[in-house]
N, C-alpha and C positions, 0 to 999 in steps of 0.2 A: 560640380561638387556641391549637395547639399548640405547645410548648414549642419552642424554639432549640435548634437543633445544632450544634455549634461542634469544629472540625477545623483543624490547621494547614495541610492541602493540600486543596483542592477541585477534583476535576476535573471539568469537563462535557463527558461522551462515553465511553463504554465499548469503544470499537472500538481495534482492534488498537493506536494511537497512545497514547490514556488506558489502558489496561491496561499498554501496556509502560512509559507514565511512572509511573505507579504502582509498578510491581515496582521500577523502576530506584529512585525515592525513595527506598522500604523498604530495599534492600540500602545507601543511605547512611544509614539509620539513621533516616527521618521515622518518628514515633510513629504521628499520626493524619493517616490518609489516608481522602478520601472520594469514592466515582467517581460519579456520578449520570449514567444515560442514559435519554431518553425512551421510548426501547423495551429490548429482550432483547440484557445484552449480547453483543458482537460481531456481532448479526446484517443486519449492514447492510452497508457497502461492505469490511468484509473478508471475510467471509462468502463474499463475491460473488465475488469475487478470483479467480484461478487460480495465487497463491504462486510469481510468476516473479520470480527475480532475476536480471534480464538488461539491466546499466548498457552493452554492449557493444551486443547486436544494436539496442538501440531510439535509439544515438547514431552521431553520425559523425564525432562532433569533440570533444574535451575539454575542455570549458567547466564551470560554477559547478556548475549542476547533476549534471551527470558524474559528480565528482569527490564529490558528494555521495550518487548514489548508491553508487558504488565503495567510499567507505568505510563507508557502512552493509555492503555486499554482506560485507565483509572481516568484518564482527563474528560471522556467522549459523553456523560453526563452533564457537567460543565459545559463542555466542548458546543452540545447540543442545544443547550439551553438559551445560550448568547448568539447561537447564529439565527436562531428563534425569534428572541429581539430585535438584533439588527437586521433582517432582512424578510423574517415571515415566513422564512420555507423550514418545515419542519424535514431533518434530516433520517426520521425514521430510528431512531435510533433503538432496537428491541433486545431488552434485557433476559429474555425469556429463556436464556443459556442453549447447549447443544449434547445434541447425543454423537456415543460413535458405537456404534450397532453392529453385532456380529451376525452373518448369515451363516456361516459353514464352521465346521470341527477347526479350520484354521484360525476361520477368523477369531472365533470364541478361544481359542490357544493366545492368540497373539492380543487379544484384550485383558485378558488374566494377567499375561505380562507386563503389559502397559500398566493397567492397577498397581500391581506391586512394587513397579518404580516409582511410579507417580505418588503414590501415600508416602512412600520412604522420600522422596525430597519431597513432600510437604508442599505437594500440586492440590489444590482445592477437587476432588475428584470424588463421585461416590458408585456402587456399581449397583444396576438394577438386574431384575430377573426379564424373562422374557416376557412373562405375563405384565411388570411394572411397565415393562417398557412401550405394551400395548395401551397397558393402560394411559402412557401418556402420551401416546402418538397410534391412535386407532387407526390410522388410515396404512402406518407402513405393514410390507410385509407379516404374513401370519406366519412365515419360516424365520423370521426373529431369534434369536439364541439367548440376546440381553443386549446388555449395553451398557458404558461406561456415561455419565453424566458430568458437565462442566457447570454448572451454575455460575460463574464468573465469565464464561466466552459469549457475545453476544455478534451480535449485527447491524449495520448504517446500509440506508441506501445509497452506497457510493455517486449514482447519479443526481439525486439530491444533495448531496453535501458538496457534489464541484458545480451544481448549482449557486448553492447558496457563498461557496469562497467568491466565485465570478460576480455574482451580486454584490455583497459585500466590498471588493475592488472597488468595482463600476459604481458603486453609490457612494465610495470615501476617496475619491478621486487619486487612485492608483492608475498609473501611465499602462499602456497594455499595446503593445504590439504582435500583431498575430499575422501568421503564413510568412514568417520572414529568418530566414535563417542564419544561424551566425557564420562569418566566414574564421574569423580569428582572433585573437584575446590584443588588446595594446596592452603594450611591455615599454615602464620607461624604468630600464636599470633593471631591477628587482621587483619593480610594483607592479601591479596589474592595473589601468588606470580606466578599463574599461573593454569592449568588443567593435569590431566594424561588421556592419550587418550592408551588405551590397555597395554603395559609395559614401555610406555615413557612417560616423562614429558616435558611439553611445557612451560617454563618459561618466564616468561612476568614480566615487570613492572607495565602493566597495563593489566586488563583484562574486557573485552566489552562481555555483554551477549545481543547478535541478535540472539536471536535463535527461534522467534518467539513461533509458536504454542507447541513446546516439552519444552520450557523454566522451566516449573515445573518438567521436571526430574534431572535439576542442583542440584546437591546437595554440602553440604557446610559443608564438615567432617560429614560427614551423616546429616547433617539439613536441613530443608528445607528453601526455602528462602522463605522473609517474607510477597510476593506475589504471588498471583493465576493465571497461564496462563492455558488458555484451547482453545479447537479444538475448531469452527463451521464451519462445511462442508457446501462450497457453488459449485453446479454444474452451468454448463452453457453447451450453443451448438451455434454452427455455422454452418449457409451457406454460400456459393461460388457462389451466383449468375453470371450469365456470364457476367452482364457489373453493374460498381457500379448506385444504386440507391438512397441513401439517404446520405446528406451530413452534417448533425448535430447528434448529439447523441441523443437521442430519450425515454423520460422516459413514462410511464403511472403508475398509483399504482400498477399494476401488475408486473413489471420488468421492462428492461431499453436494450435497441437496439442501438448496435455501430456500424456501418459504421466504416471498415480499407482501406486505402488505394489504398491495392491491391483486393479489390472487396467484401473480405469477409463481412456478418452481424453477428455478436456474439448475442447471446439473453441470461441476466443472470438477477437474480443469484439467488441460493435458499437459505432460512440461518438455518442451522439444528446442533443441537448438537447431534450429535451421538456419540461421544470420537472419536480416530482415527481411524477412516474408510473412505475409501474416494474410496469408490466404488460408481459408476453411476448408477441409478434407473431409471426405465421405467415411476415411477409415476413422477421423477422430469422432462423428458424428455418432458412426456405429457404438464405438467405444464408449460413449459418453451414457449415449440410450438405454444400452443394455444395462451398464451400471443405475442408472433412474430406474428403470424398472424394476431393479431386485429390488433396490429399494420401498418402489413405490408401484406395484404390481399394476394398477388403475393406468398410470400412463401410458400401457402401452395401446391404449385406446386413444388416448392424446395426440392430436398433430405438435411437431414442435414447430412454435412459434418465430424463433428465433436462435441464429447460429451465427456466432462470432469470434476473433480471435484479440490476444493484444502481445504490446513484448516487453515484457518484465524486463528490467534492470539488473543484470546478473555480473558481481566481483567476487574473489575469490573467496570460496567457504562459502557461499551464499548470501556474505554481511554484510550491514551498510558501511559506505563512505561518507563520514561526516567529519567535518573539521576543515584546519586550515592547510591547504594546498604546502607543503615543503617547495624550499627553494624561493617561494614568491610573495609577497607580499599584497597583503586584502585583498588576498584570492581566497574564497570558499568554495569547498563544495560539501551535497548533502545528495546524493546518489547513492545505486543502486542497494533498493529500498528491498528489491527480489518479489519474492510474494507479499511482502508485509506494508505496500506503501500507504494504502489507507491507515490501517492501524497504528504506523508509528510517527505518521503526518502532524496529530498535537503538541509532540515530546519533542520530535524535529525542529518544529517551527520554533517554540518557546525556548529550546537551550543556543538557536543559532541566531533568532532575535539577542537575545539576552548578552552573545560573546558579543556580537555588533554594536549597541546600543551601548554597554555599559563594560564591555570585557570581560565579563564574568564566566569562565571556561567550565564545562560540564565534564562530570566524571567521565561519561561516556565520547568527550573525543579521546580521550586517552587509549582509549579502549577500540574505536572505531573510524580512529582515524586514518587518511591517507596513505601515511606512513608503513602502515603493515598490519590493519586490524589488529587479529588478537596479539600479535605479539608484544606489546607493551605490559603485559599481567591482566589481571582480574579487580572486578571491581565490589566483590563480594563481599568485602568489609570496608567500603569510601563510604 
């Protein structure tokens, strides 16, 4: 039996959530922090990502969630500027907002819609002609209809920013064990007092479940914990055009077109419950193409560069798990993040540092806690 490990923070999950709680701990000052993920960190559903932060196009009304990602969206300036300093890799972070573009009689129906909600809850939103919308993405389609504009949704290179957490760690002496998986939680009484990962124990005072999509194999002295995480496999592809073409993020109801920096266009995403598989299909490949190319007529000259999938974090109603575990004691978790894990990774990390560190509870575990999401009320006047 080898010897015991003993940490006052334990995190299970190295993806973009456990990284950034992690960084956030350290700068209030935790000694010993320790992340453990069963595979390479970051390389799972942030990995996967496509680094959209867009609380505007993907809502129509201003609700718990919203308002949740909104104010993560607000910290990623900041957010950017210090990882900047501390570690030197610029996380890309481009404010240049996004379009969502009609091609057909429907889609132009179903944008009209979308406008009229979105002004009436007071979504930053404005709506171009077809000819504005050339004018300010000359490369998309010339069958254009218009297009609704966010100037508040923007974009991070998600692989540069679990760059820069993994740096960050590794240079402010955060413990880090990787390819090693948890078997089960120690339980003395009511407390959580830590994990055994193969024939060790990893003792903690406090224990953080990020463990995104596998979060329903934690077991708790063989129980299961009192919520459901499950896989939805999303694929995506990219090309490398030879010089960049478009410079806003780009949605239609078919998927959604990101322009990076260094020339690539990503086109995603597909949303499939298959349980843990995350092998690439020729039919999602097709799917993905033909949407790129309405959008972006030019690719279909393009080889695609690149095809991959990942598996989002999916709990009921689509919403996160954040707060503290019922039933048990310094247990957390901060799970299924679903589509939004890059984006809500700032506002995450800063209100589950914050209960740890000083006990200071955030509106939103009320809201998005364990216990039953939304069923606690609304947080629309806290």
């Amino acid at each position: 039996m080898l010897a015991d490990i003993t940490t006052d923070i334990l995190i299970l999950g190295g993806g973009v959530i456990g990284l950034s709680i992690a960084r956030e701990l350290r700068r209030l000052g935790v000694c010993r922090i320790l992340v453990i993920d069963r595979g390479r960190l970051g390389r799972e559903a942030s990995y996967a990502a496509a680094g959209m932060l867009v609380p505007n196009a993907e809502n129509e009304e201003i609700d718990d969630l919203y308002r949740f990602c909104d104010d993560s969206r607000q910290m990623f300036p900041e957010l950017a500027g210090e990882l900047l300093s501390e570690t030197g890799i610029d996380i890309e972070l481009d404010r240049t907002g996004t379009l969502y573009a009609a091609f057909t009689t429907e889609d132009s129906d179903h944008i009209d819609k979308r406008y009229e909600l979105q002004k009436a809850a007071g979504i930053p939103v404005s709506r171009l002609t077809a000819a504005e919308t050339l004018e300010a993405e000359p490369a998309i389609a010339p069958t254009v209809r218009g297009s609704l504009f966010f100037p508040n949704d923007w974009q991070v290179e998600n692989r540069r920013l679990l760059a820069a957490l993994k740096e960050y760690a590794f240079g402010n002496g955060i413990e880090v064990i990787e390819e090693r998986a948890v078997g089960s939680l120690i339980v003395d009484g009511e407390t959580v007092c830590g994990a055994v990962v193969g024939d060790r124990r990893l003792l903690a005072e406090v224990t953080v479940l990020a463990t995104g999509a596998w979060t329903s194999f934690i077991k708790i002295a063989g129980k299961e914990l009192p919520f459901t995480v499950k896989p939805i496999r999303g694929q995506m592809i990219s090309y490398k055009p030879v010089r960049r073409s478009f410079r806003h993020v780009i949605y239609s109801p078919r998927g959604y077109l990101v322009p990076r920096a260094d020339g690539r266009i990503l086109m995603g995403a597909t949303v499939e419950d298959v349980g843990f598989d995350k092998t690439t299909t020729d039919d999602a490949l097709c799917q993905l193409s033909e949407a790129a190319i309405e959008i972006a007529p030019f690719l279909a000259n393009e080889p695609i560069a690149e095809h991959w999938s990942g598996l989002r974090p999916f709990a009921a109603g689509g919403l996160p798990v954040i707060g503290e575990v019922p039933g048990y004691e310094k247990l957390l978790t901060a799970t299924a993040h679903y589509r939004n894990g890059i984006l809500l990774a700032p506002l995450t990390a800063r209100i589950m540092a914050e209960w740890i560190v000083s006990g200071t509870a955030s509106k939103y575990f009320g809201v998005f806690g364990p216990e039953g999401s939304l069923r606690r009320g609304s947080i629309a006047n806290a």
